[in-house]
C-alpha positions as a Markdown table, in Angstrom:
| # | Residue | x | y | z |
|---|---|---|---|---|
| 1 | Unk | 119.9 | 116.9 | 84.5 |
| 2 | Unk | 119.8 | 113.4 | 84.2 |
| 3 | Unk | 119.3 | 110.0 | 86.3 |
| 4 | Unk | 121.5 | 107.9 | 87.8 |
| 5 | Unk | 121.9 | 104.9 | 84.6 |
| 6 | Unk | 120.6 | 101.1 | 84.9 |
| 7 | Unk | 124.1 | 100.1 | 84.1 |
| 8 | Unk | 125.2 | 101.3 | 87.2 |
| 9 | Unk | 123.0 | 99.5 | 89.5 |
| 10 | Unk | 123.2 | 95.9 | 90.7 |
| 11 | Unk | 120.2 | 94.2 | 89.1 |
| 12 | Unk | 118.5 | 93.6 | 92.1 |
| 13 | Unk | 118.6 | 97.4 | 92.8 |
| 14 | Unk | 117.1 | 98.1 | 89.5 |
| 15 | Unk | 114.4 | 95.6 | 90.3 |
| 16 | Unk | 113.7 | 96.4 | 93.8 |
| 17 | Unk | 112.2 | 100.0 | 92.8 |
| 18 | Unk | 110.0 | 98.1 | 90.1 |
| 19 | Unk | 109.1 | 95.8 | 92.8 |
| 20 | Unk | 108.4 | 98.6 | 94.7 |
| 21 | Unk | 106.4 | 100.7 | 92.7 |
| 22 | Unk | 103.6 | 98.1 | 92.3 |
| 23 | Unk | 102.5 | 99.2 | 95.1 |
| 24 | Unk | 103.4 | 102.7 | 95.5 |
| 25 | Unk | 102.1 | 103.9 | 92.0 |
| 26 | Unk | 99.1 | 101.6 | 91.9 |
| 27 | Unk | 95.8 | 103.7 | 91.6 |
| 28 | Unk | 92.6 | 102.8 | 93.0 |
| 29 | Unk | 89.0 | 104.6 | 93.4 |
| 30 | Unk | 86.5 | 103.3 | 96.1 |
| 31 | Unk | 83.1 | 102.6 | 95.3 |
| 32 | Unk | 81.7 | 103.1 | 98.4 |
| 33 | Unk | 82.4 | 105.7 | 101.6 |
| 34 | Unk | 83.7 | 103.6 | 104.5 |
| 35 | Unk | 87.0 | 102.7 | 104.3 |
| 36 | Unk | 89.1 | 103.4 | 107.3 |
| 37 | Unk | 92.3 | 106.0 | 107.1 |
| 38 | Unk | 95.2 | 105.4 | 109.5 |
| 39 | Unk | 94.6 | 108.1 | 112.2 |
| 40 | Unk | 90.9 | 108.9 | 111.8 |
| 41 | Unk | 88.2 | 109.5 | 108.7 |
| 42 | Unk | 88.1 | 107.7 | 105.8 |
| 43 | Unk | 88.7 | 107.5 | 101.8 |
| 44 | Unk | 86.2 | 109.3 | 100.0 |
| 45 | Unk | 84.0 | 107.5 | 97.4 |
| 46 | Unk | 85.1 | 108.4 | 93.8 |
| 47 | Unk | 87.9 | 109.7 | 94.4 |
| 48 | Unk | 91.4 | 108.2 | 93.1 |
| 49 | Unk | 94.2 | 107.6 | 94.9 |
| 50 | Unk | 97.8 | 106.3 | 94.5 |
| 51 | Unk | 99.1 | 104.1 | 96.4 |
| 52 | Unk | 97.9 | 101.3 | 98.8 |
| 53 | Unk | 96.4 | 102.3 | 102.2 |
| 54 | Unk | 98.8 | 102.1 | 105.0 |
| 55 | Unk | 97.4 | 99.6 | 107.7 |
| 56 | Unk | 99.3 | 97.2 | 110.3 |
| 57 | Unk | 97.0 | 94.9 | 110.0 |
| 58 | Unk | 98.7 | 91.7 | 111.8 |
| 59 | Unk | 97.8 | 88.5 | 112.4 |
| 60 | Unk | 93.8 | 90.4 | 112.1 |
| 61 | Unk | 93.9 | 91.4 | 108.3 |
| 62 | Unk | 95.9 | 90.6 | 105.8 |
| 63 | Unk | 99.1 | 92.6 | 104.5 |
| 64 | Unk | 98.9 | 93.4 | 100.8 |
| 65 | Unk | 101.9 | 91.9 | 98.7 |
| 66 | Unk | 102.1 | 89.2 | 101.4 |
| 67 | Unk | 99.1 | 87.8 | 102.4 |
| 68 | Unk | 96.7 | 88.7 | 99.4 |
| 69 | Unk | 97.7 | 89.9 | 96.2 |
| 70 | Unk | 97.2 | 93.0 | 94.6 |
| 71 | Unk | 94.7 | 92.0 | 92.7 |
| 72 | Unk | 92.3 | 90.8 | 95.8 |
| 73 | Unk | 93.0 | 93.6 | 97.4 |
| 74 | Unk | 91.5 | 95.9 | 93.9 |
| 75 | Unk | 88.7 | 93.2 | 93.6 |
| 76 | Unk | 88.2 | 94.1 | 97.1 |
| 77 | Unk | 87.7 | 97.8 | 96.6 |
| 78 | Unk | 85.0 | 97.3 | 93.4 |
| 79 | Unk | 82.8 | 95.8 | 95.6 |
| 80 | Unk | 81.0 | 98.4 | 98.4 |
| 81 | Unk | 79.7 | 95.3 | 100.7 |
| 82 | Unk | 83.6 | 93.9 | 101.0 |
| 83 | Unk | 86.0 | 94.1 | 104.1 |
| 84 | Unk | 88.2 | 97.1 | 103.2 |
| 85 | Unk | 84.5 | 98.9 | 103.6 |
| 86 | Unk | 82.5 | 96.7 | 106.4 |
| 87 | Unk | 85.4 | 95.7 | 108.8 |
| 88 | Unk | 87.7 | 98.8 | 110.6 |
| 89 | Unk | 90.6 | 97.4 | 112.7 |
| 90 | Unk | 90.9 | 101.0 | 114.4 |
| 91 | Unk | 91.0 | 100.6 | 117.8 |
| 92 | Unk | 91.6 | 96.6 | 117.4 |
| 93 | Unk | 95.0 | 96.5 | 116.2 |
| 94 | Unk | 97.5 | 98.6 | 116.7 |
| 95 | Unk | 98.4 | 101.0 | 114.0 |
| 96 | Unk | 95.6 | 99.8 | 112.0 |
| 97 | Unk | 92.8 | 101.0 | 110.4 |
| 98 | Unk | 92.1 | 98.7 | 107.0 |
| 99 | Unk | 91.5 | 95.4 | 106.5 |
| 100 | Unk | 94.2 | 94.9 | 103.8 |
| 101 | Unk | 97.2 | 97.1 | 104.0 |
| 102 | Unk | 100.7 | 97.5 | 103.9 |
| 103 | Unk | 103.1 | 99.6 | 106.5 |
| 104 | Unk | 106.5 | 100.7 | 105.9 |
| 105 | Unk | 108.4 | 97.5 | 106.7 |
| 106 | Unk | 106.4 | 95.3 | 104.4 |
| 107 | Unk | 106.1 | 98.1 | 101.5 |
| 108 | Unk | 110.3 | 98.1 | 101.7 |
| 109 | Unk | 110.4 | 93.9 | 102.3 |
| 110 | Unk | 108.7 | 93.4 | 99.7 |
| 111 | Unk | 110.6 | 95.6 | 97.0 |
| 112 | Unk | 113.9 | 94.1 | 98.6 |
| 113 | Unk | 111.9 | 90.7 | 97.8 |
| 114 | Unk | 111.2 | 89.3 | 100.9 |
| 115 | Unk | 109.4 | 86.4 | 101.7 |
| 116 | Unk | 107.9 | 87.5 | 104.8 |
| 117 | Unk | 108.4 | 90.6 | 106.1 |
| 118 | Unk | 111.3 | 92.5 | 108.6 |
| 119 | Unk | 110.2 | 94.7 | 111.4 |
| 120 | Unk | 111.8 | 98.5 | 110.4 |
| 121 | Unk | 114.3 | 97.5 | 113.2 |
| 122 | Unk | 115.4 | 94.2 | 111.5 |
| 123 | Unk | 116.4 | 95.7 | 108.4 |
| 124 | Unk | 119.8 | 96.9 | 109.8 |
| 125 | Unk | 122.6 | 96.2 | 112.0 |
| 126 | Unk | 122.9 | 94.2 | 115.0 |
| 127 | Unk | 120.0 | 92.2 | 113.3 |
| 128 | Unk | 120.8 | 91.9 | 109.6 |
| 129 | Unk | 124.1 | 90.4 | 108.3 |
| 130 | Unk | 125.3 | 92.0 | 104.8 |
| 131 | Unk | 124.6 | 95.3 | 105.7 |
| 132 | Unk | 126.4 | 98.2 | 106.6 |
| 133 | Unk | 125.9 | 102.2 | 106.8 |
| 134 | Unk | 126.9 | 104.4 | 104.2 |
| 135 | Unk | 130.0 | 106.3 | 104.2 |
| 136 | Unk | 129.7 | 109.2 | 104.2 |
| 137 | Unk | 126.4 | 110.2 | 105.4 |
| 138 | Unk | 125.0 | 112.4 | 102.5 |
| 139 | Unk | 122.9 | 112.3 | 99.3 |
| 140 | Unk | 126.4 | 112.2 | 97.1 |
| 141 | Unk | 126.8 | 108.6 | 98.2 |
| 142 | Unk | 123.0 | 107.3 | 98.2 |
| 143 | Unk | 122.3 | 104.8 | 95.7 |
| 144 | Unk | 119.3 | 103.6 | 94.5 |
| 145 | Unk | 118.5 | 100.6 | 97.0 |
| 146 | Unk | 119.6 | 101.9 | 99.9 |
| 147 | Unk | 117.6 | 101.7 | 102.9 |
| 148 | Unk | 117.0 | 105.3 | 104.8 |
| 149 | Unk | 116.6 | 104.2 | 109.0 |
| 150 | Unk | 114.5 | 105.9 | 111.8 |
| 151 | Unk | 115.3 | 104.4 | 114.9 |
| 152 | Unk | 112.2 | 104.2 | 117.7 |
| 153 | Unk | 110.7 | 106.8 | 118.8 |
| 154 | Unk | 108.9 | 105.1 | 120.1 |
| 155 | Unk | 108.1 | 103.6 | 116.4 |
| 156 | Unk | 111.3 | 102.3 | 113.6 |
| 157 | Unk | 110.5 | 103.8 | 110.5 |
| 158 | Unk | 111.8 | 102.8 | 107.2 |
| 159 | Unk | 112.0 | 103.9 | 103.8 |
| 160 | Unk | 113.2 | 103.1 | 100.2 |
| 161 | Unk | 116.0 | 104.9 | 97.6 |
| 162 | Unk | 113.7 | 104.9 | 94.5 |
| 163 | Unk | 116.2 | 107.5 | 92.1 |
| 164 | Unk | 119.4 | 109.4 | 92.4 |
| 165 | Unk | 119.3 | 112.4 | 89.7 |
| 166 | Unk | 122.5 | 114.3 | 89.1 |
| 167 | Unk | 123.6 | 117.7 | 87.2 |
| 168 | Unk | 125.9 | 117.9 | 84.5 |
| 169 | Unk | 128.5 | 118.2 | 86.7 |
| 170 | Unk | 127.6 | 114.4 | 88.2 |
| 171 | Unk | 127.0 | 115.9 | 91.6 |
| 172 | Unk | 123.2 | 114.2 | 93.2 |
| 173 | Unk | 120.8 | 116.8 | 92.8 |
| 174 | Unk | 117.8 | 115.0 | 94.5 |
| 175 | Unk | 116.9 | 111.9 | 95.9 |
| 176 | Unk | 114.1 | 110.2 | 95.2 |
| 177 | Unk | 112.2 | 108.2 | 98.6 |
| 178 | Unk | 109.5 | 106.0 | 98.5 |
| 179 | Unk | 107.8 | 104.8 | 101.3 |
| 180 | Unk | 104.4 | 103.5 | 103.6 |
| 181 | Unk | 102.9 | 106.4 | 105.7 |
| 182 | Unk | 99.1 | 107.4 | 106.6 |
| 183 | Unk | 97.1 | 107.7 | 104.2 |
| 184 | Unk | 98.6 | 105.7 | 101.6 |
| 185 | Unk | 102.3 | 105.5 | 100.2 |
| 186 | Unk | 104.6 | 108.6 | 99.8 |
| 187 | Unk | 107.0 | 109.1 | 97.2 |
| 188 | Unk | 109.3 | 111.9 | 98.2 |
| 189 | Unk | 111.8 | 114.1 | 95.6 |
| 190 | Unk | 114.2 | 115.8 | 98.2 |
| 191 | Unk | 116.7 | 118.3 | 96.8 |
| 192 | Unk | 119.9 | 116.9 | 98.3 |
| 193 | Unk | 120.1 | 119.8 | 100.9 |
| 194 | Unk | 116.7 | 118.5 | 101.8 |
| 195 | Unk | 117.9 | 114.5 | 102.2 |
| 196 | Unk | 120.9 | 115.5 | 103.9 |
| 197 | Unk | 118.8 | 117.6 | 106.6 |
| 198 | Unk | 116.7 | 114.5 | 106.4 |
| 199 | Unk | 119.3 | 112.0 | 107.2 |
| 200 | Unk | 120.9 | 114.4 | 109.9 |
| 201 | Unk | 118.0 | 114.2 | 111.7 |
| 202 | Unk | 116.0 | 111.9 | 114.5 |
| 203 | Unk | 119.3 | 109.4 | 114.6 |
| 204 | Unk | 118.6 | 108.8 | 111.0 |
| 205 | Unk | 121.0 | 106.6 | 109.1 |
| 206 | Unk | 121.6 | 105.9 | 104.9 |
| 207 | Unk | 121.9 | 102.2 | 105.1 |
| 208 | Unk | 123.3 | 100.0 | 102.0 |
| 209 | Unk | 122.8 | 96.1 | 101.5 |
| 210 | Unk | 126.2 | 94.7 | 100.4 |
| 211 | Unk | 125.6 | 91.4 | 100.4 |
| 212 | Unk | 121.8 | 91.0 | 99.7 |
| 213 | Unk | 121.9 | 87.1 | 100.2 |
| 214 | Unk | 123.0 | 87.5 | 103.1 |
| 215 | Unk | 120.9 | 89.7 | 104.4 |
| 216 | Unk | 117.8 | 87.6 | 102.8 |
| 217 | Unk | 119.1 | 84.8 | 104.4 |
| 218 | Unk | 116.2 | 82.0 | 103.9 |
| 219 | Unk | 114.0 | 85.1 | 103.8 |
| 220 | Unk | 113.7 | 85.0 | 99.9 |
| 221 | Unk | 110.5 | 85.6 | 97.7 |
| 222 | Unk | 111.6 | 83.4 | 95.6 |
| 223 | Unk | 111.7 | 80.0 | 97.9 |
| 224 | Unk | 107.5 | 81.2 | 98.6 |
| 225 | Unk | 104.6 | 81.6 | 96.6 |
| 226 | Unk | 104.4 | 85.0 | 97.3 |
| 227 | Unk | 105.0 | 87.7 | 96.9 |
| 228 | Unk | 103.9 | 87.6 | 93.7 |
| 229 | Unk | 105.0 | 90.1 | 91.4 |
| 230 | Unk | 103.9 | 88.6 | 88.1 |
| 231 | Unk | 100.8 | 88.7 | 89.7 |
| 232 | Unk | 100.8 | 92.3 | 91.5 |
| 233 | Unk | 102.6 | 93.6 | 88.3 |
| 234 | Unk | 99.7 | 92.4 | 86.0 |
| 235 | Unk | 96.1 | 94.6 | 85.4 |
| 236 | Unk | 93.3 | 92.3 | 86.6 |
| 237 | Unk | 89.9 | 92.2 | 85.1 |
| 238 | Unk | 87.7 | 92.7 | 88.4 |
| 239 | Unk | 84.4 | 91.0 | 87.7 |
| 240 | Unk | 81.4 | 93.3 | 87.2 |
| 241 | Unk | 78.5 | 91.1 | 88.1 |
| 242 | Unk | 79.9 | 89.4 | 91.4 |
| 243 | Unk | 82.3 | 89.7 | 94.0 |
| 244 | Unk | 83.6 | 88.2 | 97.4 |
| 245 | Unk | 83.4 | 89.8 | 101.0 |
| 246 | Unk | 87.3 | 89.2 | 100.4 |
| 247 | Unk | 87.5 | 90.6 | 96.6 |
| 248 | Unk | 88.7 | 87.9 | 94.8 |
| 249 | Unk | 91.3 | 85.1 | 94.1 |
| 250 | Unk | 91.4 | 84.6 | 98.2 |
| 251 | Unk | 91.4 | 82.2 | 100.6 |
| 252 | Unk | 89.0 | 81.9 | 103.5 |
| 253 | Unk | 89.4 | 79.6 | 106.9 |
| 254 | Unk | 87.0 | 76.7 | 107.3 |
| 255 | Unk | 84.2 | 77.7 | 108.7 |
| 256 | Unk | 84.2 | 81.0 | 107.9 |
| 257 | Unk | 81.3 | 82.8 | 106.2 |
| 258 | Unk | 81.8 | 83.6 | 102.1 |
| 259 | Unk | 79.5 | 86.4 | 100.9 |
| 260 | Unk | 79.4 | 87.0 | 97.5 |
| 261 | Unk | 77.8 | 90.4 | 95.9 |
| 262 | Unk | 75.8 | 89.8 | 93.2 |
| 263 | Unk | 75.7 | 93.5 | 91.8 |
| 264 | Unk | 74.9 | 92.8 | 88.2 |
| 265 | Unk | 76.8 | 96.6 | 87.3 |
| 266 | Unk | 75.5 | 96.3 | 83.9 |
| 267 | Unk | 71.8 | 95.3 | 84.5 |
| 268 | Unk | 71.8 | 92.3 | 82.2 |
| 269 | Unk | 69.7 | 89.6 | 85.0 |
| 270 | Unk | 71.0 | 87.4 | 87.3 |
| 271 | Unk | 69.4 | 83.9 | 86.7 |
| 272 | Unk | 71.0 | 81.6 | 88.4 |
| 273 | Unk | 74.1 | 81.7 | 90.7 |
| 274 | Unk | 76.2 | 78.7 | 90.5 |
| 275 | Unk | 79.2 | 77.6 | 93.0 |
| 276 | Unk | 81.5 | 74.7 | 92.3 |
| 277 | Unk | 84.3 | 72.9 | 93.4 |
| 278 | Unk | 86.5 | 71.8 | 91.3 |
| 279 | Unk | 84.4 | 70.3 | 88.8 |
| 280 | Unk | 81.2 | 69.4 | 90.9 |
| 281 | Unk | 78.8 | 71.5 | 91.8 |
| 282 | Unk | 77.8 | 72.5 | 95.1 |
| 283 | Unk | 74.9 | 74.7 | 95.1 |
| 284 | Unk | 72.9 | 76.7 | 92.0 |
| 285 | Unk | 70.4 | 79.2 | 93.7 |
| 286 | Unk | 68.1 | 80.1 | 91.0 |
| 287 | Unk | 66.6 | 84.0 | 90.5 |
| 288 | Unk | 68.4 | 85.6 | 93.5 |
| 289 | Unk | 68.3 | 88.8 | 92.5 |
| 290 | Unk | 71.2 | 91.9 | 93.5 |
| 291 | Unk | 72.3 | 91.9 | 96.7 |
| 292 | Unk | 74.7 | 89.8 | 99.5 |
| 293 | Unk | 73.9 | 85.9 | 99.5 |
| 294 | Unk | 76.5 | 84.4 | 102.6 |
| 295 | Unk | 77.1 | 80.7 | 102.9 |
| 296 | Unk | 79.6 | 78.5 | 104.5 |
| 297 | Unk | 81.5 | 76.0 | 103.2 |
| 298 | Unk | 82.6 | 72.8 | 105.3 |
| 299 | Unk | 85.0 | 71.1 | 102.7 |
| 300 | Unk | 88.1 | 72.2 | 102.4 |
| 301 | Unk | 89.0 | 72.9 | 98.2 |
| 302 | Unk | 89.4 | 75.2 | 95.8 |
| 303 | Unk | 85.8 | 76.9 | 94.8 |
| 304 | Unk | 84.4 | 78.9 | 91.6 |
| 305 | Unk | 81.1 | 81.2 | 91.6 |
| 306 | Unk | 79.8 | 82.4 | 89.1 |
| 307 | Unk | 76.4 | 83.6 | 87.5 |
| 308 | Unk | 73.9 | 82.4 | 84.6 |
| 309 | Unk | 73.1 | 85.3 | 83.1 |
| 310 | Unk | 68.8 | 86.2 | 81.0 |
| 311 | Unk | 70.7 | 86.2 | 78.3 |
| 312 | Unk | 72.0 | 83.0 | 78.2 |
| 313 | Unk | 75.6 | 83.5 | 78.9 |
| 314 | Unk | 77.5 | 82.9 | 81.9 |
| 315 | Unk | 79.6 | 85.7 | 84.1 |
| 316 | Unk | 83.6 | 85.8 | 85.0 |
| 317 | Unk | 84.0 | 83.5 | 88.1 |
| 318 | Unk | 85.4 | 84.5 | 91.4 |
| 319 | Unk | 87.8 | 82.1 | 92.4 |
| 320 | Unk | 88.7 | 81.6 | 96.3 |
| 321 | Unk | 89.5 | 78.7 | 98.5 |
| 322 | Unk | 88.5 | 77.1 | 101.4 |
| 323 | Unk | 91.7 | 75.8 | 103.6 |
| 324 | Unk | 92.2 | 74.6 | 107.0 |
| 325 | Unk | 94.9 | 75.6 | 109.3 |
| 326 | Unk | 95.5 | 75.0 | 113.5 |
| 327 | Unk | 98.0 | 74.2 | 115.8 |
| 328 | Unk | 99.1 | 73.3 | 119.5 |
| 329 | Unk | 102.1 | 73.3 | 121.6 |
| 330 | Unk | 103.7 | 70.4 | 123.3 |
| 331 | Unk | 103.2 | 72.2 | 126.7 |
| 332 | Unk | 101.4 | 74.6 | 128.3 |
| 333 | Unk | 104.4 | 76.6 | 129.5 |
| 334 | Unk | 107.3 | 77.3 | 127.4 |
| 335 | Unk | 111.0 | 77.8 | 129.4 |
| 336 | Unk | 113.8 | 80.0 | 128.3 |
| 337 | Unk | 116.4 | 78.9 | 126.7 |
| 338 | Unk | 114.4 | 75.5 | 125.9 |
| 339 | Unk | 113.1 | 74.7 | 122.2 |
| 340 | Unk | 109.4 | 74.5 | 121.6 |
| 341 | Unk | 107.7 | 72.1 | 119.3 |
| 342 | Unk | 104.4 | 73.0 | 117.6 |
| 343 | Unk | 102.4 | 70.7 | 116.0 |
| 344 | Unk | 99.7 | 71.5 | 113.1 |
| 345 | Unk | 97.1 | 70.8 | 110.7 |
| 346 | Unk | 96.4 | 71.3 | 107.9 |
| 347 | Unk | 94.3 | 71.4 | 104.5 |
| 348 | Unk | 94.1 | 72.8 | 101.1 |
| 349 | Unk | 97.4 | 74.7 | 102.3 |
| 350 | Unk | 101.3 | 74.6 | 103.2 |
| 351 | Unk | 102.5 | 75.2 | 106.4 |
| 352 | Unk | 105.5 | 77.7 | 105.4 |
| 353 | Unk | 106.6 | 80.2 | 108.4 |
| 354 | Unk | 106.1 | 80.0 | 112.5 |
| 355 | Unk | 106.3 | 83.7 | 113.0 |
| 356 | Unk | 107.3 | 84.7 | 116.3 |
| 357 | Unk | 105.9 | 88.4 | 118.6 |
| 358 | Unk | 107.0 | 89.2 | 121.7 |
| 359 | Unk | 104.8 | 92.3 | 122.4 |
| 360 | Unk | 106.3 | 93.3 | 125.4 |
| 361 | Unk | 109.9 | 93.4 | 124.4 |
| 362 | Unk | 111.3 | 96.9 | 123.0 |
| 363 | Unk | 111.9 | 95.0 | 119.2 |
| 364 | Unk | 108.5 | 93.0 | 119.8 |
| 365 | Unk | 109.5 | 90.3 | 117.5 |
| 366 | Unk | 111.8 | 87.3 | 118.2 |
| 367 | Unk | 112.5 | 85.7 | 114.5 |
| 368 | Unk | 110.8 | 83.6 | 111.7 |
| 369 | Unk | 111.5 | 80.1 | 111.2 |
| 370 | Unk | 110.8 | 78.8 | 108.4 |
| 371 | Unk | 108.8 | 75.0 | 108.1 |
| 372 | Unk | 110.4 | 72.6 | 106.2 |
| 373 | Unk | 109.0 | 69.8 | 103.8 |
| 374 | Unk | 110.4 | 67.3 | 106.3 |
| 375 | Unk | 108.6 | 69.0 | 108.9 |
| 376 | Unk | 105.6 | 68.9 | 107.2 |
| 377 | Unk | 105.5 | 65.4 | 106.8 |
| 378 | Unk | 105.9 | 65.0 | 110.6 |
| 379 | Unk | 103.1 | 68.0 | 111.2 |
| 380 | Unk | 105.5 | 69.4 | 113.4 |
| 381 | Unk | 108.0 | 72.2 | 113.2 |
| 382 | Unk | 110.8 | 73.3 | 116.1 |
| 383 | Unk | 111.3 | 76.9 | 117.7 |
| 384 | Unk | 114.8 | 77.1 | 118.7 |
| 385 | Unk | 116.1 | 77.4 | 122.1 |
| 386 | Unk | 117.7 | 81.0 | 121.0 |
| 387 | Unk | 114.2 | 82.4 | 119.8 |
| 388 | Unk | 112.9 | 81.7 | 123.3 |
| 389 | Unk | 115.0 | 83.6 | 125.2 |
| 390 | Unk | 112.1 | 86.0 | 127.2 |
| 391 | Unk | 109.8 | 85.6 | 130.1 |
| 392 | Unk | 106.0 | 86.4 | 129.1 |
| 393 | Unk | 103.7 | 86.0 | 126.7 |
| 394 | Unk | 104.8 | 85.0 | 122.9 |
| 395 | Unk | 102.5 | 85.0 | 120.5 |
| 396 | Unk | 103.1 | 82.5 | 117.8 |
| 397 | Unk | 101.7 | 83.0 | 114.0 |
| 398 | Unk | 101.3 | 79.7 | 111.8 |
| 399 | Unk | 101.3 | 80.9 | 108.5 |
| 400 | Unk | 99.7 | 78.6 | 105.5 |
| 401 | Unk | 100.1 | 79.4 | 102.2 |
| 402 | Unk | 97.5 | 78.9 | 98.8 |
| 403 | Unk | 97.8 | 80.1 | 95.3 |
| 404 | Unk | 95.6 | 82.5 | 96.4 |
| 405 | Unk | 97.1 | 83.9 | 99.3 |
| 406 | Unk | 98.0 | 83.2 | 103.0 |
| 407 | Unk | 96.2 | 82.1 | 106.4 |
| 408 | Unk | 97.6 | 83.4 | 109.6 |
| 409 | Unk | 96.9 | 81.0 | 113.0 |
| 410 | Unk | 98.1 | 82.8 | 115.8 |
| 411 | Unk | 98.0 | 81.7 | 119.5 |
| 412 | Unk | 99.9 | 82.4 | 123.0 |
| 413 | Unk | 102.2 | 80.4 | 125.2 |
| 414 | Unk | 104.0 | 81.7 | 128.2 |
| 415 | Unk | 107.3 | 81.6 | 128.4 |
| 416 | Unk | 108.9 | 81.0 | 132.0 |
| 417 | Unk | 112.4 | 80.5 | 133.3 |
């Protein structure tokens, strides 16, 4: 038996199941009971899993890959007093359960190396150009790259072509899926029988990008800072004496509390911690001792902690940054079919996507525009007269975006004819 050969993928086939796979075979171990599973219960302390946890966090959390990196989000899981173990989304957000997260649209947006993420039902036809469905319908025409659709019911689903293996004959012997589901990822080797009687069921349909700048559109990872996959792909050292509420390597909205952990894992003595920005120094608390110290930070920049050890020697900072981000409308009431100017704020960040929810419609999302540099010069973007098109509520998310990772502002206008 054998696999289907690089050669005969499209390079960005080839790199969309490395892409991928960052996520999907990453393995993680929590260090305290807590964390929230999709569904109900939680992971279990000490015990390793692959995969990150699946979580639609929205505009509440943050979406691994997208809005935190990898490495935050592993930062995160080392330290038993951060979010993925203090804050549970169940019951706040729909579909959610973890602070950070990914769910199936996002895990296959960002191998197909999207800057922000589809909705399952935007990654095919009407709504994506350079598309089309594969012909015909079985696992002897699947490619690696191809996108396997669920239609709603009442949820999309979607899921990623990771590997084709064939016999000696050439005939597909199984196809290999990867994909977001409760608790974490799945990766799924089907017989072909088996992905046939997959695809043959629920409406299902093998979908394959034929045209993938097309179907990126402006949506490209590239054109963003993130995703990162230089980043995500890389094995972080996670500092051992201290650690954010947020992991590491984050940012945090002005105003909002930071706590850092000072665990000290290998007993060596904490004498002093020390938090700077830039190069000046903001605070040094001398002999604080293990445990949780919170403070807030007023100026917007990019901050360093770090501790003075008994010893003498000095610890591995955590980086994060402080940013600013609001915005307003130019009315209080939005009218169909008119365009809608928002105008916004900010520091220590760039304004990058107006992200736009309708939660009452059956696709719930409207479209992404994306800010340009001219816009942000005028600290004002436009929403189209085509993307306001319903009656009711439409939530509107302002996304800002750091080194370290992105800010979400999200707010309501309603739309009337």
């Amino acid at each position: 038996m054998g696999r289907e050969g690089k050669a005969a993928l499209a390079a960005w086939q080839d790199e969309a199941v490395t892409r991928a796979r960052i996520l999907s075979r990453v393995k993680w171990t929590p260090v305290a009971d807590g964390m929230p599973v999709r569904g109900k219960g939680s992971f279990k302390k000490g015990v390793e899993y692959t995969g990150v946890p699946y979580s639609s966090v929205k505009h509440v959390g943050r979406y691994i890959g997208f809005d935190i990196s990898l490495r935050t989000f592993l930062a995160a899981v080392q330290n038993p007093h951060s979010v993925v173990y203090t804050e549970n989304l169940s019951g706040k957000v729909k579909n959610a359960a973890c602070y950070y997260g990914a769910v199936c649209s996002s895990f296959t947006s960002y191998g197909l190396g999207c800057a922000m993420w589809y909705r399952s039902v935007h990654h095919t036809p009407p709504h994506r150009e350079g598309i089309a469905p594969v012909e015909p319908q079985s696992a002897q025409a699947a490619r690696v790259g191809d996108i396997v659709y669920t239609p709603p019911q009442p949820g999309a689903h979607v899921e990623l072509v990771t590997a084709i293996t064939r016999g000696e004959d050439g005939r597909v012997t199984h196809v290999r899926v990867e994909d977001s589901w409760p608790p974490t990822t799945r990766n799924l080797h089907r017989s072909a029988k088996n992905f046939n009687a997959h695809i043959g069921s629920r409406d299902r349909k093998l979908y394959r990008i034929t045209d993938r700048a097309a179907w990126l559109g402006q949506n490209s990872a590239e054109s963003l800072r993130f995703p990162n996959y230089q980043d995500d792909a890389a094995t972080p050292a996670i500092n051992r004496v201290l650690l954010l509420d947020r992991g590491d390597w984050v940012p945090y909205q002005k105003g909002q509390p930071v706590r850092f952990n000072l665990m000290d894992r290998d007993n060596r003595g904490i004498r002093k911690l020390v938090i700077k920005r830039g190069k000046a120094v903001v605070e040094e608390i001398n002999g604080p001792g293990k445990g949780v110290v919170e403070r807030q930070f007023p100026t917007c920049g990019d901050y360093r902690a770090y501790c003075e050890m008994a010893d003498g020697s000095r610890s591995p900072a955590c980086e994060f940054a402080v940013c600013d981000l609001d915005f307003s409308f130019d009315t209080k009431d939005a009218c169909v079919g008119k365009p809608l100017d928002l105008a916004f704020t900010s520091a220590n960040t760039k304004v990058v996507i107006a992200f736009l929810h309708v939660p009452l419609s059956p696709l719930g999302y409207h479209g992404c525009v994306f800010v340009t540099e001219q816009d942000r010069r005028k600290g004002k973007v436009t929403i189209p007269a085509d993307l306001v098109r319903n009656e009711g509520d439409l939530h509107i998310w302002l996304i800002g975006e750091h080194r370290y990772g992105r800010l979400k502002a999200r707010k309501t206008v309603i739309v009337k004819k």
